[in-house]
C-alpha positions as CSV (number, residue, x, y, z in Angstrom):
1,X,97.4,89.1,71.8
2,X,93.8,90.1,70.3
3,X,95.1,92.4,67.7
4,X,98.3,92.8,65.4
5,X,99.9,95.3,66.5
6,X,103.9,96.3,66.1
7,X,104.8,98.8,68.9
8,X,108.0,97.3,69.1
9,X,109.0,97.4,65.6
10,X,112.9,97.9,65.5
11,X,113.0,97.7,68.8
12,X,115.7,95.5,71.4
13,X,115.1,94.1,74.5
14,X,116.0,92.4,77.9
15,X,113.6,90.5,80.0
16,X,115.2,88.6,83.0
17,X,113.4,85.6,84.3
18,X,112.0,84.5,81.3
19,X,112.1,80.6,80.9
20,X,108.7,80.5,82.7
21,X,105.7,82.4,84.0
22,X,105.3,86.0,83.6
23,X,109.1,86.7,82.0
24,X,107.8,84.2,79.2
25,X,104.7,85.7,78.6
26,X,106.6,89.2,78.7
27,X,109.4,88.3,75.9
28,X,106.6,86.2,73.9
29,X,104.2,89.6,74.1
30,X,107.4,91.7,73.0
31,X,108.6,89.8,70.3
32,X,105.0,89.6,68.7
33,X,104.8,93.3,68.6
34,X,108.3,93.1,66.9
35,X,110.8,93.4,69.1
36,X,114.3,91.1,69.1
37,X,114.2,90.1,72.8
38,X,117.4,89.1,75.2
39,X,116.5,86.9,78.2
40,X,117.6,85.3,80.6
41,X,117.3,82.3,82.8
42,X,118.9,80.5,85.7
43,X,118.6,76.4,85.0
44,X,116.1,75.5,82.6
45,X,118.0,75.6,79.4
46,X,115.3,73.5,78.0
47,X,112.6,75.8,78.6
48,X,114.8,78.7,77.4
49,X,115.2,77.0,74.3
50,X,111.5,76.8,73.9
51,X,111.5,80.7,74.3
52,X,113.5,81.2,72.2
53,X,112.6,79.1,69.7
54,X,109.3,80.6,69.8
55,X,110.6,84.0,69.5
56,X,112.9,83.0,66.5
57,X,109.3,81.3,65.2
58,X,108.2,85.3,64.5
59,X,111.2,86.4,62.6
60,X,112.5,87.9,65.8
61,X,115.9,87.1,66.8
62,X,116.1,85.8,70.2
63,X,119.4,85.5,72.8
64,X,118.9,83.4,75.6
65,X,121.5,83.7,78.9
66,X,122.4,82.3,81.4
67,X,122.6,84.0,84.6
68,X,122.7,83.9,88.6
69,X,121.3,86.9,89.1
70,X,123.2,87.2,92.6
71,X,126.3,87.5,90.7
72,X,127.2,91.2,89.8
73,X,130.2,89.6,87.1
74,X,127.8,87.4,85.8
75,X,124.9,90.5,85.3
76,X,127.5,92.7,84.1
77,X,128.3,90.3,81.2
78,X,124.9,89.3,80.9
79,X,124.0,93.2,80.3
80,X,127.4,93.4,77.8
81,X,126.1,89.9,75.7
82,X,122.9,91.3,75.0
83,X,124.1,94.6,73.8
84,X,126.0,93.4,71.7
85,X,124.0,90.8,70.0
86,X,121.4,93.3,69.9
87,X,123.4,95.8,69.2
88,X,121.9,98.4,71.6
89,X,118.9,98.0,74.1
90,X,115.4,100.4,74.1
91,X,113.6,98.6,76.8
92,X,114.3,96.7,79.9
93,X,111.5,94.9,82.3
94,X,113.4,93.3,85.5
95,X,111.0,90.0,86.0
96,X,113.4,87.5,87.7
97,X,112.6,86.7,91.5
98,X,112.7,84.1,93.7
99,X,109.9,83.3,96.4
100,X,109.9,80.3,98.5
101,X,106.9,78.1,98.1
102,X,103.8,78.8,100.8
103,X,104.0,75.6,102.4
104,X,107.4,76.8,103.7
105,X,106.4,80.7,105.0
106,X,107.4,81.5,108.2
107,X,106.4,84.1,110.4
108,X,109.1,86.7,110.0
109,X,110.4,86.1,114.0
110,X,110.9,82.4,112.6
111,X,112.4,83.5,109.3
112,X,116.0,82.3,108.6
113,X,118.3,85.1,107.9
114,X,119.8,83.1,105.3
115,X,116.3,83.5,103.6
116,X,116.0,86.9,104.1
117,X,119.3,87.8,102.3
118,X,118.7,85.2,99.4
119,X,115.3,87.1,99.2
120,X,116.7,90.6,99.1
121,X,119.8,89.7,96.8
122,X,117.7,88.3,93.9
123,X,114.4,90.2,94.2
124,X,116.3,93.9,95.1
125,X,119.9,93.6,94.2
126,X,119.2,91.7,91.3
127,X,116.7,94.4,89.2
128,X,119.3,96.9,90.6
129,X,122.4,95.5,89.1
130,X,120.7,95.2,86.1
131,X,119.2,98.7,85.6
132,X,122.3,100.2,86.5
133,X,124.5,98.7,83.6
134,X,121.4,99.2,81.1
135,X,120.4,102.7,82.2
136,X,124.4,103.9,81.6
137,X,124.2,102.1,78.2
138,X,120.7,104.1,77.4
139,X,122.3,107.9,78.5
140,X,125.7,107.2,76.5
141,X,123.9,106.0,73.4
142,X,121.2,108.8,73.6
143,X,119.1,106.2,74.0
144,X,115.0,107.3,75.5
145,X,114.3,103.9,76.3
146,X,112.0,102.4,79.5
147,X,112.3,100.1,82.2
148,X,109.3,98.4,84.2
149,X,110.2,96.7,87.2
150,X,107.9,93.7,88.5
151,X,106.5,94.4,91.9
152,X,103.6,92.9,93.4
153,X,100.5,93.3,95.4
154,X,102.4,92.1,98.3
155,X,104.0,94.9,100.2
156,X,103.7,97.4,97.7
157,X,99.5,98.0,98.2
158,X,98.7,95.3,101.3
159,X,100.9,93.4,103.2
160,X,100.3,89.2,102.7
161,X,101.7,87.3,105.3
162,X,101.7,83.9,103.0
163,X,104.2,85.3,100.8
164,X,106.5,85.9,103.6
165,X,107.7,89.2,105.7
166,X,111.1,88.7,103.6
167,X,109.2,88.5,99.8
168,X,106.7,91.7,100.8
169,X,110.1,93.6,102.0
170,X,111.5,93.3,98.9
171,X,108.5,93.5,96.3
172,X,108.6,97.2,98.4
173,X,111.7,98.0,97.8
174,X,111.4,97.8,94.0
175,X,108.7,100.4,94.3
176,X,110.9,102.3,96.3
177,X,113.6,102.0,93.6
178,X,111.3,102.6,90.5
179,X,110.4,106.0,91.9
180,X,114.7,107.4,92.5
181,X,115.4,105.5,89.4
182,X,112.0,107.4,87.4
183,X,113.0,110.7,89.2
184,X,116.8,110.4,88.3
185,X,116.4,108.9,84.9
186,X,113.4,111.5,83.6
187,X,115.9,114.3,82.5
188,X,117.2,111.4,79.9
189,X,114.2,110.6,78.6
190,X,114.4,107.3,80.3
191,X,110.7,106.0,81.5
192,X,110.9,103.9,84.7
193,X,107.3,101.9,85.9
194,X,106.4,99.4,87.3
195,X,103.5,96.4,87.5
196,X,102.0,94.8,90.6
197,X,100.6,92.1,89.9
198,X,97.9,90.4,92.0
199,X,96.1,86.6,92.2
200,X,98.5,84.9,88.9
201,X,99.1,81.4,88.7
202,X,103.0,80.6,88.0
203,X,105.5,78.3,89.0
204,X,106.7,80.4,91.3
205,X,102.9,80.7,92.7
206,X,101.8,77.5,92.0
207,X,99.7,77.0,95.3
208,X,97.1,79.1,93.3
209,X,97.2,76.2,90.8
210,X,95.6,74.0,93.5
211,X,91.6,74.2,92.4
212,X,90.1,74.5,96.0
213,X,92.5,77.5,97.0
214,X,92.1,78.8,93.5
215,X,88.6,78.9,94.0
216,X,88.6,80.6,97.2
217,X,90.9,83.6,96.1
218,X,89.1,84.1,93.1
219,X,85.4,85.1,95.5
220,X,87.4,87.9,97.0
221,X,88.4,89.3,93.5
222,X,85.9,91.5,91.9
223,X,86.0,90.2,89.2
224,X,85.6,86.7,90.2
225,X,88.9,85.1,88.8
226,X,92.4,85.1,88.8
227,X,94.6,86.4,86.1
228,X,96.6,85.2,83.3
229,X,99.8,85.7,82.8
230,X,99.2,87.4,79.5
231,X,97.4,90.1,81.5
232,X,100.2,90.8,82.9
233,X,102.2,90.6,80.0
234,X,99.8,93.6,78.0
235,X,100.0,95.8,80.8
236,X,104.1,95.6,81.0
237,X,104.3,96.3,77.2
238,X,102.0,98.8,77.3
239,X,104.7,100.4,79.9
240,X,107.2,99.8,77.9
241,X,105.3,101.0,74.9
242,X,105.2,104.9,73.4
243,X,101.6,104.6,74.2
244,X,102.4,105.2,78.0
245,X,105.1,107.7,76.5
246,X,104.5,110.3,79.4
247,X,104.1,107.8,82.4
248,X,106.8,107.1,84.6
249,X,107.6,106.4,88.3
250,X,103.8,105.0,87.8
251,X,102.8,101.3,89.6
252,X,100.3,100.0,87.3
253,X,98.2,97.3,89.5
254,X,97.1,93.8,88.0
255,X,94.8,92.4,90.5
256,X,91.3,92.0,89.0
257,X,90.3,95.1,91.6
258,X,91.5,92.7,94.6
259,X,93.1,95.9,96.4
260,X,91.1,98.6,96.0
261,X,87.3,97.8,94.7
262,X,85.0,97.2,97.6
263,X,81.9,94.7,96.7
């Protein structure tokens, strides 16, 4: 973060997916602008402890769960732990997703159905499940929070066959469900956005970690690079933020111009 900056001062909230990657970078950027931040995670409790710990570092409190996010017991009491620990929650950003690696993509005629639903359960059902518990949480408490849902390049602007027919499916769902959730949650005051990330290195994408195929994807970006997870991270908590405080059912695009500048 280039500046010190509290947007999030008093402020609670839930990231899921946040022992790695971009839902690390998310609850780190949140917590330095002063929120107390509730995450979650599915396995690493090692890494979640070093979220957390890093959180706690900045005077914020931190409450790391454990969840399977195909569960809907296990997101219901998720969504109940963090409220109250937190005591209430302003902002939610639905992060956790699963993607299998790109050595494994299949054309979708090839693609197990097994995959497809594992896909579609985590990555659609999942952000879902959880919105639904915190949005009824936000309209009994009065509560004029915002959600940003994490989307993706991938079936939401273009269509990329190497993440897989079942991954760009469900990455367009979420828009689909950001728009009914921003149109039906407006009239509580209840922001809904999303980001769409483009070219990000994470462990869920770690073939872009590889230095020749880095190298190639970063000449078709304008701006001649990939991103940074922090990137990402700024423009969800803008989103989240008051600053975007009359944008909703918006897709803000993280891509370095990939999609949509021609050079």
């Amino acid at each position: 973060m280039t500046a010190a900056i509290a947007r999030f001062q008093g402020r609670k909230a839930l990231v899921t997916g946040s022992s790695r990657g971009l839902g690390r970078a998310i609850a780190l950027r949140l917590a330095q602008e002063g929120a107390d931040v509730a995450f979650t995670y599915v396995s690493r409790a090692d890494a979640a402890q070093e979220v957390a710990d890093s959180i706690k570092a900045m005077g914020r409190q931190a409450i790391a769960i454990q969840v399977d996010m195909r569960d809907e017991e296990q997101v219901a009491g998720m969504v109940e732990q963090a409220i109250r620990e937190l005591g209430e929650i302003h902002h939610l950003v639905n992060n956790a997703g699963i993607m299998q690696p790109a050595k494994q993509h299949q054309p979708f005629w090839e693609t197990p159905t097994s995959r497809w639903d594992d896909i579609m359960t985590v990555n659609v059902r999942g952000p879902f499940l959880c919105s639904k518990y915190v949005a009824v949480h936000m309209m009994e408490k009065g509560i004029k929070g915002s959600i940003v849902n994490m989307t993706s390049i991938a079936g939401t602007v273009v269509g990329l066959p190497v993440t897989g027919a079942e991954y760009n499916a469900a990455k367009a769902g979420i828009w689909g469900l950001t728009l009914a959730m921003a149109a039906e949650l407006g009239p509580y005051g209840i922001r809904v956005n999303a980001v769409a990330p483009g070219s990000v290195p994470t462990d869920m994408s770690a073939h872009l970690r590889d230095p020749e195929i880095a190298a190639r994807r970063a000449q078709v970006v304008p701006l001649r690079r990939l991103g940074l997870v922090e990137e990402v991270a700024a423009a969800t908590a803008f989103l989240l933020s008051d600053d975007a405080g009359f944008i909703t059912g918006q897709i803000l695009i993280v891509d370095g111009g990939l999609t949509h500048v021609v050079t």
